[in-house]
Backbone bond lengths (Angstrom), bond angles and torsions (degrees), N, CA, C in turn:
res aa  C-N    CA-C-N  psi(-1)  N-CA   C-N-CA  omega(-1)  CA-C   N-CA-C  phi
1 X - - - 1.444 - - 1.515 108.96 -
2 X 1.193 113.29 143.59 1.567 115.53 -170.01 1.682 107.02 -119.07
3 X 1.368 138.55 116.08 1.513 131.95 -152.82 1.464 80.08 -117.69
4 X 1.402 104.77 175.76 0.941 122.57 -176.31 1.792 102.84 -151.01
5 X 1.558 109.23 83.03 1.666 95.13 -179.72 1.564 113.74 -98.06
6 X 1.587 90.96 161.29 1.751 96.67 -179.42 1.369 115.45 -147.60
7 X 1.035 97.82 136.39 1.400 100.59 179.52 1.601 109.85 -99.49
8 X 1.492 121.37 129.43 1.306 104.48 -166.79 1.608 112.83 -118.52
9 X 1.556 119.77 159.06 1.596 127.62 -151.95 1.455 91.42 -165.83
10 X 1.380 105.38 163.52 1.367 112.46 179.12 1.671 97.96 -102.55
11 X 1.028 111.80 -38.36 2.053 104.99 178.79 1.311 107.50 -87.50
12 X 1.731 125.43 -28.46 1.364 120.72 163.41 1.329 117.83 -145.81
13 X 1.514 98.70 160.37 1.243 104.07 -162.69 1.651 111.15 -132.57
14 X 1.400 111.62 87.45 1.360 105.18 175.26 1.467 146.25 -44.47
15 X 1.029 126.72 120.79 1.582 110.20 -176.62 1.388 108.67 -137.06
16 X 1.719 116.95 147.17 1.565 103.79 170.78 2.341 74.68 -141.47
17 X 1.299 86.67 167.81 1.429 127.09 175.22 1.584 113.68 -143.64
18 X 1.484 90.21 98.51 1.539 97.59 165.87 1.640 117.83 -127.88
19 X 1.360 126.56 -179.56 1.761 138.92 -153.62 1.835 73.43 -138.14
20 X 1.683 92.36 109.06 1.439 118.68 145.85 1.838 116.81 -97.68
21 X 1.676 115.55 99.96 1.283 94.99 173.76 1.406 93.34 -150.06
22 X 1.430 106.65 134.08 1.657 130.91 165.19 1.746 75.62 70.75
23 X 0.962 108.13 84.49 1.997 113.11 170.94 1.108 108.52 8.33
24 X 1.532 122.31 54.54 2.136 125.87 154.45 1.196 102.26 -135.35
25 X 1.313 110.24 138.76 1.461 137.96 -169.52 1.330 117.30 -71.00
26 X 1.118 158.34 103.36 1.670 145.97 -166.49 1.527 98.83 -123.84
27 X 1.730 116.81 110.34 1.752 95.45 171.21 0.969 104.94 -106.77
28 X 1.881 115.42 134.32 1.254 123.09 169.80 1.595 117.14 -65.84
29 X 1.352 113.01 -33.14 1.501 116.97 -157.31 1.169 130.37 176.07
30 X 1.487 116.78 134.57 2.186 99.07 -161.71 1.782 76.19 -150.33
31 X 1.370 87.31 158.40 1.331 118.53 178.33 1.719 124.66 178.28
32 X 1.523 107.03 -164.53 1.571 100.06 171.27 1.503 105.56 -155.07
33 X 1.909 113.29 141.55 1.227 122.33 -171.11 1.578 83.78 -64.69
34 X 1.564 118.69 151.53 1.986 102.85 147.39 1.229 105.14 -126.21
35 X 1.169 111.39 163.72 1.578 115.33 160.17 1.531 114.35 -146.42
36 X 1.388 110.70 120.57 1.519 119.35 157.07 1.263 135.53 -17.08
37 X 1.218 106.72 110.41 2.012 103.24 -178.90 1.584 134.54 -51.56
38 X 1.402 97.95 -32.38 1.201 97.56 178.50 1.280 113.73 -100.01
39 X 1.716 110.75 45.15 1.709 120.25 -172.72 1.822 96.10 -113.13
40 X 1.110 109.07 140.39 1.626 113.86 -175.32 1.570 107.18 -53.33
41 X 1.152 128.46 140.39 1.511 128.81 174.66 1.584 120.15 -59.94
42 X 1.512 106.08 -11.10 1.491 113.16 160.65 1.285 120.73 -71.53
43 X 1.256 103.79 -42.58 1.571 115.15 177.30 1.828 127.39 -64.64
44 X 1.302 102.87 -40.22 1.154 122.58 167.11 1.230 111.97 -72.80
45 X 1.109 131.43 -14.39 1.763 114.73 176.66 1.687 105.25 -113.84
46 X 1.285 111.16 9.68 1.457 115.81 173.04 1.723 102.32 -105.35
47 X 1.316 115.96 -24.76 1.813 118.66 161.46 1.329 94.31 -72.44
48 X 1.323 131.90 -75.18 1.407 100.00 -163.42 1.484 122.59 -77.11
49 X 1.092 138.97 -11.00 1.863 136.04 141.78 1.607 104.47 -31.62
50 X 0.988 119.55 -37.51 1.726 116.24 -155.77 1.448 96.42 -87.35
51 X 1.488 103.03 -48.98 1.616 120.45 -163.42 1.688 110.22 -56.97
52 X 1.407 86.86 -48.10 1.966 88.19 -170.85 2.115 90.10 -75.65
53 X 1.299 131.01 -22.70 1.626 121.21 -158.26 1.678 74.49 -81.60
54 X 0.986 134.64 -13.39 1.416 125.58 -161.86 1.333 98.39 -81.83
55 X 1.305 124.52 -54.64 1.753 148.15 -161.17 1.484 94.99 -72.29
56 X 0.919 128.08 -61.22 1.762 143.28 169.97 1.934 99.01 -40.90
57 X 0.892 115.98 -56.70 1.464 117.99 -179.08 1.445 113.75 -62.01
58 X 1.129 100.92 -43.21 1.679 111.20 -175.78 1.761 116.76 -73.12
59 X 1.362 94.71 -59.20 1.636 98.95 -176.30 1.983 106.21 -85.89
60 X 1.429 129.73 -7.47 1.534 114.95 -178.28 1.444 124.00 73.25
61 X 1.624 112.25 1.60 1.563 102.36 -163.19 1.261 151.27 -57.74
62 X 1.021 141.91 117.59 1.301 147.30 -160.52 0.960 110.18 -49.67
63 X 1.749 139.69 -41.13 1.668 136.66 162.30 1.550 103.75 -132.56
64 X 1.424 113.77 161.52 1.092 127.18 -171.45 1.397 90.29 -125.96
65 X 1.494 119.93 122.12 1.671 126.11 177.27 1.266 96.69 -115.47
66 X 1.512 125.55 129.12 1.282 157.02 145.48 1.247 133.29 -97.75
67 X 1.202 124.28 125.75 1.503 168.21 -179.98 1.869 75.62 -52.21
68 X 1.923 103.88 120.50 1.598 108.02 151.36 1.548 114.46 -83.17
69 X 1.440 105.92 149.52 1.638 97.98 174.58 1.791 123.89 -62.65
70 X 1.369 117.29 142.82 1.247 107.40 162.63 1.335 108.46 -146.35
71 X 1.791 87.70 127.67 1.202 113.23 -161.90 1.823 115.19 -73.42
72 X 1.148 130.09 110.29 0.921 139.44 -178.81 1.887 120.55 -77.32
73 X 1.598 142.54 -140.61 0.906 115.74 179.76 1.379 94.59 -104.73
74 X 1.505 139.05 -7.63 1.344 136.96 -177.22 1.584 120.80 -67.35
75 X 1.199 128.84 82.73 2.240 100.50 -165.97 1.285 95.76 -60.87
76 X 1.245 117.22 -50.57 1.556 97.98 -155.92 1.245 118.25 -75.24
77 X 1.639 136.60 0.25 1.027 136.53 167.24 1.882 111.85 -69.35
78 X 1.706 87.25 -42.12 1.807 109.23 171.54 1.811 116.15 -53.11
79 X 1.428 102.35 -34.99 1.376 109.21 -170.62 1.893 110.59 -84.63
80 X 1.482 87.49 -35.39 1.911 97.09 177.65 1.910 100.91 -57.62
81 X 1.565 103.63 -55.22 1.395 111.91 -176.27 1.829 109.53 -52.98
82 X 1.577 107.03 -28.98 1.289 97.28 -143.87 2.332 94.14 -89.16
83 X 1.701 93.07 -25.63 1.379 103.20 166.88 1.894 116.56 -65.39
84 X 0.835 104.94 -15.28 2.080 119.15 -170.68 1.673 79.27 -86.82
85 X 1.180 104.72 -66.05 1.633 100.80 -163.97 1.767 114.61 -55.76
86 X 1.126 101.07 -25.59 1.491 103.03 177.34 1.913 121.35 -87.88
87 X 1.137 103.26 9.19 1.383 118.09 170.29 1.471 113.73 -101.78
88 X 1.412 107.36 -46.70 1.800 121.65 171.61 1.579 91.64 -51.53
89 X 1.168 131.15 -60.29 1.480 121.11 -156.74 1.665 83.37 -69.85
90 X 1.011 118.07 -74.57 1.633 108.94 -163.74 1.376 116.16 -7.28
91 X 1.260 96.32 -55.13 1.948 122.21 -161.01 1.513 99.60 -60.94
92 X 1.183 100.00 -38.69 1.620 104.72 -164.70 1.522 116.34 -79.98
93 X 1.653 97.53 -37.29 1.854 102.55 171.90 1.377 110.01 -71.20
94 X 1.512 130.24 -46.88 1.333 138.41 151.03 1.488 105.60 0.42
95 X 1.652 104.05 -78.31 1.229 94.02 176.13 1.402 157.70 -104.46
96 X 1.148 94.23 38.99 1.899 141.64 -166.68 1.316 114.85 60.95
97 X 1.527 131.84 36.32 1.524 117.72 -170.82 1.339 96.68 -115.27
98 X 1.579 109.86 140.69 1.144 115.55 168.39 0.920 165.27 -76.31
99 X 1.839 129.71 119.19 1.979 105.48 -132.92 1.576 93.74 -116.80
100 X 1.048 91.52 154.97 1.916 116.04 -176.57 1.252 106.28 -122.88
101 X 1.777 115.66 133.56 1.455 103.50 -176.59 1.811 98.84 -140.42
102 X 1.058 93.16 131.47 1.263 109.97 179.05 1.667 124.76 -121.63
103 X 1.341 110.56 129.18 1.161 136.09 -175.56 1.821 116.43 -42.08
104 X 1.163 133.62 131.31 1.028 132.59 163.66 2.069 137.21 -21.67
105 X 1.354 64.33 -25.41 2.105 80.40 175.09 1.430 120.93 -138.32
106 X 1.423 104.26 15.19 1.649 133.10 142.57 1.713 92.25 -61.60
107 X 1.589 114.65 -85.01 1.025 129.45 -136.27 2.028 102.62 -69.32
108 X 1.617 97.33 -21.75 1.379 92.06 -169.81 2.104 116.44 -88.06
109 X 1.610 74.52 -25.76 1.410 78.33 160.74 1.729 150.67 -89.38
110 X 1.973 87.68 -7.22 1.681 112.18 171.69 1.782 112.89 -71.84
111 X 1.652 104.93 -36.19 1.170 121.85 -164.97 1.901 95.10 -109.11
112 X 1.046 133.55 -28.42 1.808 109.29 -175.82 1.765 80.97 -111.52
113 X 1.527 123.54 -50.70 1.111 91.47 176.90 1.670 79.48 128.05
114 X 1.488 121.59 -38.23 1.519 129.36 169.73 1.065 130.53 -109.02
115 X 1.745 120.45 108.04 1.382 111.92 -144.11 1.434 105.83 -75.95
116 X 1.702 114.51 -5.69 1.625 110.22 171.66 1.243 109.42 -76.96
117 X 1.148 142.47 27.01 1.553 143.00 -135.01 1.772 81.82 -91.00
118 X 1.328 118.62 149.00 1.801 144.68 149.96 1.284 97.58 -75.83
119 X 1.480 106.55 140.35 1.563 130.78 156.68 1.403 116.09 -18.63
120 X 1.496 95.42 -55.61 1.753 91.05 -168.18 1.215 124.24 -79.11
121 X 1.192 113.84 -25.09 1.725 131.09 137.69 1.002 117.90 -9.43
122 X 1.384 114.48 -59.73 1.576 136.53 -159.54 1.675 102.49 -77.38
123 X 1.195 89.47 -73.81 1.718 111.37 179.60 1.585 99.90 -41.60
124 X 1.423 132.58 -54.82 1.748 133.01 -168.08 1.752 88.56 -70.88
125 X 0.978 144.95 -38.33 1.718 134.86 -161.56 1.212 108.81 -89.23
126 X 1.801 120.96 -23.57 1.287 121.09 173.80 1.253 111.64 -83.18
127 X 1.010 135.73 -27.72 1.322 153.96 -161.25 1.587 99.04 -92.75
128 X 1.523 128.89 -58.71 0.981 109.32 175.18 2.197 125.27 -70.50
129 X 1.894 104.37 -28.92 1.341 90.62 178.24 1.557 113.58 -87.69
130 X 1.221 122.71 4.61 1.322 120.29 144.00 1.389 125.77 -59.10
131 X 1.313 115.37 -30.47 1.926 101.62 -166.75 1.551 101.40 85.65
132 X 1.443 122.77 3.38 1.570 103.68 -175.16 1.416 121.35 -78.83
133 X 1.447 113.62 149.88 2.111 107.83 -168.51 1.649 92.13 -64.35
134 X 1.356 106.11 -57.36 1.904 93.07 -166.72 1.880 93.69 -124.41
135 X 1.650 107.41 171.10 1.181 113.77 172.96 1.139 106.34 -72.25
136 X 2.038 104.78 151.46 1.078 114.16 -175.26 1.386 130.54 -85.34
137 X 0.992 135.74 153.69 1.462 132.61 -169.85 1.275 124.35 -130.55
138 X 1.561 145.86 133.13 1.375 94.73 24.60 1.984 102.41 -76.73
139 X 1.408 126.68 -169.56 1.103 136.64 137.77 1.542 148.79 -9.37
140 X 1.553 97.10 -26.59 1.377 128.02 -157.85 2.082 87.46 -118.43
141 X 1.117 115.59 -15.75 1.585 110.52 167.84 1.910 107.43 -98.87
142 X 1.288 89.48 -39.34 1.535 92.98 172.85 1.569 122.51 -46.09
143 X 2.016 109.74 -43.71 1.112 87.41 166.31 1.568 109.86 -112.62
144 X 0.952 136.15 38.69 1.490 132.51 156.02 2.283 91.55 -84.12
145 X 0.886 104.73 -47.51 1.562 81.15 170.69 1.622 131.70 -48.84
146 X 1.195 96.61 -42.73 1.652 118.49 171.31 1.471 94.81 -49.84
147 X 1.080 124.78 -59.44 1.323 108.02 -140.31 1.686 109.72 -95.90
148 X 1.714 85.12 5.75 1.867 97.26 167.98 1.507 98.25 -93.30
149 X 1.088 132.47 -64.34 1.351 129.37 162.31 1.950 123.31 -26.97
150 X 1.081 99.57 -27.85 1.651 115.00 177.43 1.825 92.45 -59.69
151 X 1.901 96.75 -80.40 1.103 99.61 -166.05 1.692 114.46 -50.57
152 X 1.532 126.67 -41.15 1.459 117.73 169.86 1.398 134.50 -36.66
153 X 1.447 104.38 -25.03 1.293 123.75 157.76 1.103 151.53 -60.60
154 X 1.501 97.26 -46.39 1.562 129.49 -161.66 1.781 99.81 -114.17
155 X 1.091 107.23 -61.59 1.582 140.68 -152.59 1.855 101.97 -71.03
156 X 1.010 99.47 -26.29 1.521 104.64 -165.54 1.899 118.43 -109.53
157 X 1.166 111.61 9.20 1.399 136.25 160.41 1.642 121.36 -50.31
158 X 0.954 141.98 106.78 1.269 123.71 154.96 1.674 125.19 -10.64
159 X 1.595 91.58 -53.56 1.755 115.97 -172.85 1.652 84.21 -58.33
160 X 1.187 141.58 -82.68 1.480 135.37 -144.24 1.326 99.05 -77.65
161 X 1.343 125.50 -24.41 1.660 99.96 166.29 1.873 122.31 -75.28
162 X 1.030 114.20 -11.33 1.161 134.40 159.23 1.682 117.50 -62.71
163 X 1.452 122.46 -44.79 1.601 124.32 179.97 1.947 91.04 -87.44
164 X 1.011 119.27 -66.96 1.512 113.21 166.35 1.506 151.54 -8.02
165 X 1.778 89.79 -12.26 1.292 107.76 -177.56 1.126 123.86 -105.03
């Protein structure tokens, strides 16, 4: 199975693509959409619409795992994030693959195992069940990997394709 996780932002946009098969990790590819601040918020959510239909075209993936919002004390930082996130899904139904989104302490506890888990937590467990030489960067790919690794975990069960429906 080939995922496609993302973590989604309006200035960045995490992404990793990895090959879950017979429980070993294979990453095809991680990176991040960006977009410039002083770029209109129209503009920026039509780079990242394009960016992830781009990633989807390229790698084929079998699910697309997304990062749920959590709302912190900023809304409108919550609302910029929460409009970015609603373009990634677009992109993804667009092109019929099916996305799974899991919560912040879903993902920390699929991948460290503790859903109170710290960043760097995160970043050292991805880094090591990837096989990767160094952590990935920026931060925002580190955990869009996680949260492909989440769903490999979680997501790929008989049992959750069964509640999924």
């Amino acid at each position: 199975m080939i995922i496609l996780g993302i973590d989604p932002g309006l200035a960045i946009v995490g992404w990793g693509v990895i090959e879950y098969k017979n429980t070993k990790f294979r990453t095809l590819a991680y990176g991040s959409v960006q977009t410039p601040a002083n770029t209109r918020v129209e503009e920026r959510l039509k780079s990242i619409h394009e960016g992830i239909r781009q990633l989807i075209q390229t790698y084929h993936p079998d699910a697309v795992a997304v990062e749920e919002l959590f709302f912190n004390t900023n809304i409108t930082t919550g609302i910029r994030v929460a409009e970015a996130r609603g373009v990634i899904l677009l992109a993804a139904e667009q092109a019929g693959v099916p996305i799974y989104e899991y919560t912040p302490l879903q993902v920390k506890q699929a991948v460290v195992g503790y859903g109170r888990a710290v960043k760097k937590q995160v970043i050292t467990m991805v880094t090591m069940l990837l096989g990767l030489k160094e952590p990935p960067k920026p931060d925002d790919t580190a955990d869009a990997l996680a949260i492909a690794i989440c769903h490999a975990h979680s997501g790929c069960s008989r049992l959750a394709d069964y509640f999924n429906k």
